[in-house]
C-alpha positions in Angstrom: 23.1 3.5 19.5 21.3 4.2 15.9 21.5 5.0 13.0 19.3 7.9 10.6 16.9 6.1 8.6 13.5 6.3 6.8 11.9 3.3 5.0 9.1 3.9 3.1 6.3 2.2 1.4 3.5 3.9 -0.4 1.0 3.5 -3.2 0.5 4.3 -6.6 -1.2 7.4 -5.6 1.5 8.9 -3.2 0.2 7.8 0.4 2.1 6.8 2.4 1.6 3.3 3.9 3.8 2.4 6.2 6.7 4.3 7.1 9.4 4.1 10.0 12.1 7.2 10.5 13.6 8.7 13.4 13.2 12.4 13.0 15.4 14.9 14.7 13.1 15.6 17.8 10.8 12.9 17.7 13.1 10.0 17.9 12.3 6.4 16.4 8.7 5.9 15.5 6.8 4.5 12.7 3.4 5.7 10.7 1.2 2.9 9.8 -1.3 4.4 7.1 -2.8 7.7 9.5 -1.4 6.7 13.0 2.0 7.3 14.4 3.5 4.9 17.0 6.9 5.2 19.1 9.4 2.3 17.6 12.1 0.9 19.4 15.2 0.5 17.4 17.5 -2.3 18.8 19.4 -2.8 15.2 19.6 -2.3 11.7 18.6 -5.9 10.6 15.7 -5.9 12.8 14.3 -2.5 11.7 14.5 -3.9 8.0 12.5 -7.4 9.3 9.3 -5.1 11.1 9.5 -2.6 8.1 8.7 -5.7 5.9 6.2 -7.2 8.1 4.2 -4.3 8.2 4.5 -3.7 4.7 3.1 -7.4 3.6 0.6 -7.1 6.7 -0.8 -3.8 5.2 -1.0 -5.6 1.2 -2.9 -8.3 3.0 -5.4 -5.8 4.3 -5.7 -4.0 0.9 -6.4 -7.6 -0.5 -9.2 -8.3 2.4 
């Protein structure tokens, strides 16, 4: 089960954030500013509910 996807989020300067994407090879992971995790996908929905956590997690840490 899965689907191809790759949500990003990024600044006004180009770098990238927080991104999650399943390239071909590497499978489901995501990138939170320089380091790159494995991600489990279990569903669309849920993949768009972490994405979103992560991305209002990392404006919070910009704001700290």
């Amino acid at each position: 089960m899965g689907i191809n996807h790759r949500l990003y989020f990024g600044d006004s300067a180009g770098s990238c954030l927080v991104r999650y994407d399943n390239d071909s090879g590497k499978g489901d992971h995501k990138h939170i500013g320089e380091k790159e995790m494995a991600y489990e996908f279990v569903g669309r929905d849920k993949l768009i509910d972490d994405f979103y956590h992560d991305v209002i997690r990392c404006l919070k840490n910009k704001e700290a």
